[in-house]
C-alpha positions as CSV (number, residue, x, y, z in Angstrom):
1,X,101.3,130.8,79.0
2,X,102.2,129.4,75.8
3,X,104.7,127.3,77.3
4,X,102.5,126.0,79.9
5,X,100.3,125.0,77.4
6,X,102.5,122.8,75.5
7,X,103.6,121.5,79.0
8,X,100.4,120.4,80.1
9,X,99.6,119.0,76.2
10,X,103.2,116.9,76.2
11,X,101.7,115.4,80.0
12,X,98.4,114.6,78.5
13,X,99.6,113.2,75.6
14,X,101.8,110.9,78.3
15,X,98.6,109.6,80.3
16,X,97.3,108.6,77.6
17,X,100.3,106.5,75.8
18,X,100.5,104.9,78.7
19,X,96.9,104.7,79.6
20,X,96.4,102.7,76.8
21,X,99.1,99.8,76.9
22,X,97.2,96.5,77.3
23,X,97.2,95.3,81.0
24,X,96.4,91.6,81.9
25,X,95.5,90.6,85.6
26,X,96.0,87.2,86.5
27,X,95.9,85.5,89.9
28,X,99.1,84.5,91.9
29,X,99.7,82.4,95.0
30,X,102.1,84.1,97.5
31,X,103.8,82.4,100.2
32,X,103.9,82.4,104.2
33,X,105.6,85.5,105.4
34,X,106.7,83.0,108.2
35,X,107.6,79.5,107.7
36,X,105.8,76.5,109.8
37,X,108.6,74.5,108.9
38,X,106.6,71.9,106.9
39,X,103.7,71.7,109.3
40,X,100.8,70.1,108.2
41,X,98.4,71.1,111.6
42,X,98.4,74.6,113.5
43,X,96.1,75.0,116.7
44,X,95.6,78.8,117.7
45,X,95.6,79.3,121.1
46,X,94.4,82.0,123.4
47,X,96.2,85.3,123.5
48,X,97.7,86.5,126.6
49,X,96.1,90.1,127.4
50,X,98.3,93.0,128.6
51,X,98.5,92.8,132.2
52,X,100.2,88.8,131.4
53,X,102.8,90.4,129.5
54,X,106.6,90.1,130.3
55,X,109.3,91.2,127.9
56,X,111.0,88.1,128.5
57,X,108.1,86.3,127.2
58,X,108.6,87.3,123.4
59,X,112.3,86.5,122.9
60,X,113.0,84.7,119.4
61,X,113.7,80.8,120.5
62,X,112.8,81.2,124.1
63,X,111.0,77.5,125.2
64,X,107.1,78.5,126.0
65,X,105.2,77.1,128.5
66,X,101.9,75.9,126.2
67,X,99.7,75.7,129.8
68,X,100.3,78.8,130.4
69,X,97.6,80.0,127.5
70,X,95.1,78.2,129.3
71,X,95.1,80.4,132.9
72,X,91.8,82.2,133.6
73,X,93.4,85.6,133.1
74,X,91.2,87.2,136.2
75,X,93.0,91.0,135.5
76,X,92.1,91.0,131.8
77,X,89.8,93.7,130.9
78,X,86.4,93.3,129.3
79,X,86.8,95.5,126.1
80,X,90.7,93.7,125.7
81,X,88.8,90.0,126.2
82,X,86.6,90.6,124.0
83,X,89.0,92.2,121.6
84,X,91.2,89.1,121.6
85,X,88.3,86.6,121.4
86,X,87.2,88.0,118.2
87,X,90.8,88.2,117.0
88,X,91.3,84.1,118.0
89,X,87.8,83.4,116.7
90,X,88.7,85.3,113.5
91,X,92.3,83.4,112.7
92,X,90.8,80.1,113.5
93,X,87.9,80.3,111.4
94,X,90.3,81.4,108.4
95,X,92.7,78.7,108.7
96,X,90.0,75.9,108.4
97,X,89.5,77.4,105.1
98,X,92.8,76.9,104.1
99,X,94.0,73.8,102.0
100,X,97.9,74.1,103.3
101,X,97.2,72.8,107.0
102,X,94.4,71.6,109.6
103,X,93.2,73.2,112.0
104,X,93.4,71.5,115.5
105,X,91.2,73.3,118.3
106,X,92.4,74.6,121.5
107,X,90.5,72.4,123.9
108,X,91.8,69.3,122.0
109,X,95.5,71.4,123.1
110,X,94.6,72.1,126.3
111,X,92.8,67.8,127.0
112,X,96.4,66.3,125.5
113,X,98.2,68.8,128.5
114,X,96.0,67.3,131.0
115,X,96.2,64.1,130.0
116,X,99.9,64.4,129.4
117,X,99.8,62.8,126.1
118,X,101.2,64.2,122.8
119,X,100.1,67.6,121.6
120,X,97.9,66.9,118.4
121,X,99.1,70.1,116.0
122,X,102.4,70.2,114.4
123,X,102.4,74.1,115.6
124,X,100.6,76.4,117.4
125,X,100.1,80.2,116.7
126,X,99.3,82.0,119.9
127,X,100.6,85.8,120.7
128,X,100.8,88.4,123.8
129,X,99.3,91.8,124.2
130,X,102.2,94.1,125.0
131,X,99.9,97.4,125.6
132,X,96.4,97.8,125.3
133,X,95.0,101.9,126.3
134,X,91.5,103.3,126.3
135,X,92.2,107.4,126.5
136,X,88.8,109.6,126.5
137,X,90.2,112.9,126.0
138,X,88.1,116.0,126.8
139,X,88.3,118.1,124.0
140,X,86.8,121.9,125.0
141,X,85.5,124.1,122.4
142,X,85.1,128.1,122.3
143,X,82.5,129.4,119.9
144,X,81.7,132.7,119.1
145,X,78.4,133.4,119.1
146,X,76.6,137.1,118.0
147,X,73.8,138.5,119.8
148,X,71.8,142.0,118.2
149,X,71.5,144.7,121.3
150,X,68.7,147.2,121.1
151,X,69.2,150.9,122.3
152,X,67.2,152.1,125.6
153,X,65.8,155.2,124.7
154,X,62.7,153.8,123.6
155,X,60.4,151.0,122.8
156,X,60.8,151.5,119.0
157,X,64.5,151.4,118.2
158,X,65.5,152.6,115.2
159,X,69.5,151.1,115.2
160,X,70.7,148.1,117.0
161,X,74.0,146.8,117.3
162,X,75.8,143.6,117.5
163,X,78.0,142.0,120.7
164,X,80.3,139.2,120.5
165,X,80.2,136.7,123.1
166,X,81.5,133.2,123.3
167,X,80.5,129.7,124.8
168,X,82.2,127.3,125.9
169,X,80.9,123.2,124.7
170,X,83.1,119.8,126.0
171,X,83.4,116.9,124.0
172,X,84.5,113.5,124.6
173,X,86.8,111.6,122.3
174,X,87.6,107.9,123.1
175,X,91.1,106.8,121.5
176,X,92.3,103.2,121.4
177,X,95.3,101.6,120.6
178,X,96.6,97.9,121.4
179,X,100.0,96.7,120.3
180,X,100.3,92.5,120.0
181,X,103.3,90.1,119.3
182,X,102.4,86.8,117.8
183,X,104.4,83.4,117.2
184,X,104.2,80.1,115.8
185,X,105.7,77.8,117.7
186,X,106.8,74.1,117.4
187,X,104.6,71.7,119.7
188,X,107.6,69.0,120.3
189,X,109.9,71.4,121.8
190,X,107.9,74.4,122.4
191,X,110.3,76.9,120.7
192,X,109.3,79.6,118.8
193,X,110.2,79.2,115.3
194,X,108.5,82.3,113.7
195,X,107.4,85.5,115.2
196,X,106.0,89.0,114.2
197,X,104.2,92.1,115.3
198,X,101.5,94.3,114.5
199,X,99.8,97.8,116.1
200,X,96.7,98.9,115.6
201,X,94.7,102.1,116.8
202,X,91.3,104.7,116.3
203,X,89.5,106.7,117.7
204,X,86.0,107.9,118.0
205,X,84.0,110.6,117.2
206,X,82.8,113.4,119.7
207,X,80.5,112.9,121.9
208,X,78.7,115.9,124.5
209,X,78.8,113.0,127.1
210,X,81.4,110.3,128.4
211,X,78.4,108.1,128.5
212,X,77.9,108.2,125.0
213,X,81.4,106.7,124.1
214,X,81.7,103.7,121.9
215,X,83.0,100.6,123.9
216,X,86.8,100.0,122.7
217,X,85.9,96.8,120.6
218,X,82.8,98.6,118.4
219,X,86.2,101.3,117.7
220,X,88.4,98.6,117.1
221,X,86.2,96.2,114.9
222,X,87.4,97.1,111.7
223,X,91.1,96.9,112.2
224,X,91.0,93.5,114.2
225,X,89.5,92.3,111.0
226,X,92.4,93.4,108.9
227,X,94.7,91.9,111.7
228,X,93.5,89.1,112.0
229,X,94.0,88.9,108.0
230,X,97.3,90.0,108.0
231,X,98.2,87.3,110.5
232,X,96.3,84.5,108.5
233,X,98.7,85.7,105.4
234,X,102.3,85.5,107.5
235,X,101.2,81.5,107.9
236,X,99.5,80.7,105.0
237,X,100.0,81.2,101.9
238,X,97.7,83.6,100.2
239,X,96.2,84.7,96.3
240,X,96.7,88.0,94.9
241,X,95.4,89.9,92.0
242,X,98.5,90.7,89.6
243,X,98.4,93.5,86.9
244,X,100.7,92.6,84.0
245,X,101.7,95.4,81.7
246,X,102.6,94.8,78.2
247,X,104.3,97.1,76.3
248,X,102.8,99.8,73.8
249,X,103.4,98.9,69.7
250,X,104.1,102.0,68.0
251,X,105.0,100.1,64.7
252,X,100.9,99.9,64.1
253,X,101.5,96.6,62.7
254,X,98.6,94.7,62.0
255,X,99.7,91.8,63.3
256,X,100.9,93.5,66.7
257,X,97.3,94.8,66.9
258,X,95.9,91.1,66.3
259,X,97.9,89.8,69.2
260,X,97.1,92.8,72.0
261,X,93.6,92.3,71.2
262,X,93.8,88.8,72.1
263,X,95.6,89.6,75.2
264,X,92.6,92.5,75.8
265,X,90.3,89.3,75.5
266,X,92.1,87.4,77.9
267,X,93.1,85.1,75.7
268,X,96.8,84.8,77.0
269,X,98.2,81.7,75.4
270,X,97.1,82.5,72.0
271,X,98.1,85.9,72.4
272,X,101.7,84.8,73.2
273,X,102.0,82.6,70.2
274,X,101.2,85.7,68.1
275,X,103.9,87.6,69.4
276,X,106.2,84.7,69.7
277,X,105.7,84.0,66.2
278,X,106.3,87.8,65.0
279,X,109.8,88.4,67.6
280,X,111.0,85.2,65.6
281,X,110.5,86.3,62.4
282,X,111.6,90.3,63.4
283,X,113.3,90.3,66.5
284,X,110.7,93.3,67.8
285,X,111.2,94.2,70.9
286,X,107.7,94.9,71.7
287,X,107.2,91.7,70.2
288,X,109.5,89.5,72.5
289,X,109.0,91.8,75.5
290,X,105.6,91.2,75.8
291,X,106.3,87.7,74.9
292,X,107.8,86.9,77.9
293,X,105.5,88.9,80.2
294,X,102.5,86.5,79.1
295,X,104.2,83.4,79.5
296,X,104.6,85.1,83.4
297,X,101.6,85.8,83.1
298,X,100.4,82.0,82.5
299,X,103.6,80.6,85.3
300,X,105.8,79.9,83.1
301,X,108.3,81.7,84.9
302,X,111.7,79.9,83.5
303,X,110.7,79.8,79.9
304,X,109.6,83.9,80.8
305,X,113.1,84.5,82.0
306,X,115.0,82.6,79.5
307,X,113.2,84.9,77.0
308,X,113.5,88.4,78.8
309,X,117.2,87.9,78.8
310,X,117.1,86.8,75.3
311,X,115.6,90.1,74.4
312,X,117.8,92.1,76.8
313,X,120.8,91.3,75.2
314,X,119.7,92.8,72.0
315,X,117.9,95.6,73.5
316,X,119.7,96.3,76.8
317,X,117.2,99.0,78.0
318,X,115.4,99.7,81.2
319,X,112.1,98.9,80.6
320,X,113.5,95.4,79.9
321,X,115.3,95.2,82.5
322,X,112.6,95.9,85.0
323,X,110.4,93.2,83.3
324,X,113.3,90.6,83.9
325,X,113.6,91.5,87.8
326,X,110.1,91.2,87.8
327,X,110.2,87.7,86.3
328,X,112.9,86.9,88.9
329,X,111.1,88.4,91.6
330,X,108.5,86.0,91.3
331,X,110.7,83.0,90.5
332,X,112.0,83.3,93.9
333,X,108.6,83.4,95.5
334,X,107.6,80.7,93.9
335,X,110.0,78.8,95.1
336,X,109.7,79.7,98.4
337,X,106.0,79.1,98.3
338,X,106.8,75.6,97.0
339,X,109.3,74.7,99.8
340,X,106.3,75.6,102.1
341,X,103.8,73.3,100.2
342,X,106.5,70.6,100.4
């Protein structure tokens, strides 16, 4: 028992060590997941529904017949229509909030193929259904159910027992599921130059009658949304919250303390200069670790790397280590993100 004690003391005492080391959260631009090669204008167009699809449709590079997004797909269902409406309307209505491209519409698309004249977007984003399933399962349910029994000698009855009998209840359960593929494709040779999937899937509640189902799109509300996000961040990019973790002084130096509290405040530049100024004049680790974690913290992710390998070199230890790949993780996606601005 004793042991367990001191087991459960030594974990506590660990939460809160690490509970307390100053965090700052700052906001960082991500790039594309897919590139649009540079384009400037994206048009969505209308997705193909399940009964259109053809494997041979989604191969990477394959040349895409644009008009083809523009049929009157007679064989779509209702609940899938209106599915992928909301989806389109959803994407579209995100992008022209974007300040990476513009948003051309569909019907200027589908006038230029009709007229034969130039496509007005730089790219399009459209995407096929590859399986769309509505499955109301009958779910039957035994319950047991106790009834009390009198005896038949007379009207009075001084004992009773109990009987166990059962009854039977149906339910209906709707489940839904629809896979899509999605690409961005370039308008001057129709190739596709990015692609990706996604599933999504849920089911309902139970119901005592068929009738009483929800329709597939009321089930499926929810995750279209976060689809239709998820798609908006593979061609955009997109801002994240970032928490920053500095690391813990156990020195209780006073002028430690004075520079955390600044970075508690949010005060992140003056907060670095303190620390700066105290890892020159000591060569703390905790000093120049955290140092170089709030010049990352401001985007000043060179200088921040230049540092964190300063400070590894005298303290090679893991902790340091992990701050410098973190440092290099997001040089690289800056970079990235600025070769998609540019």
């Amino acid at each position: 028992m004793r042991k367990l004690v001191s087991l459960s003391f030594i974990i506590l005492s660990l939460f809160v060590l690490l509970s307390c080391a100053t965090t700052v959260t700052v906001n960082v631009t991500r790039p594309a997941k897919l590139d649009l090669n540079g384009a400037k204008t994206i048009s969505v167009l209308p997705f193909t529904p399940s009964d259109y699809y053809s494997a041979s449709d989604s191969s990477t590079n394959i040349v895409i017949v644009i008009a083809d997004f523009f049929r009157m797909f007679d064989r779509s269902r209702p609940d899938e229509r209106r599915c992928l409406n909301y989806l389109h309307d959803e994407i579209e209505s995100g992008l022209m909030t974007s300040p990476y491209v513009d948003v051309i519409s569909s019907s200027a698309v589908q006038a230029a193929i009709k007229n034969g004249s130039p496509i007005p977007a730089d790219v399009y984003l459209t995407g096929q259904v590859v399986y769309f399933d509505i499955d109301d399962e009958k779910e039957i349910v035994k319950k047991k159910v106790e009834e009390e029994e009198e005896d038949d000698d007379d009207i009075v009855s001084l004992s009773s027992s109990k009987s166990t009998k059962y009854i039977i209840e149906e339910y209906y359960v709707r489940h839904v599921k629809m896979e899509i593929k999605y690409q961005v494709v370039d308008s001057k040779t129709n190739r596709i130059v990015a692609s990706d999937k996604a599933s999504i899937r849920d089911y309902s509640s139970r119901y005592e009658r068929k009738s009483q189902l929800p329709e597939a799109y009321d089930l499926l509300d929810y995750e279209l949304r976060s689809l239709a996000n998820k798609i908006l961040r593979d061609i955009q990019p997109y801002v994240v919250r970032k928490s920053i973790k500095l690391m813990k002084d156990k020195s209780k130096m006073p002028a430690i303390k004075a520079a955390d509290d600044l970075a508690k405040k949010g005060f992140l530049k003056e907060s670095y200069e303190s620390f700066i100024k105290i890892y020159r004049d000591t060569n703390m680790l905790v000093a120049g670790y955290n140092a170089a974690m709030l010049l990352e913290a401001q985007g000043k992710l060179t200088e921040a790397e230049s540092l964190m390998k300063e400070v590894y070199v005298l303290y090679p230890e893991s902790a340091v280590l992990d701050g410098l790949y973190d440092i290099q993780s997001e040089i690289k996606q800056s970079q990235r993100l600025q070769n998609q601005i540019q």
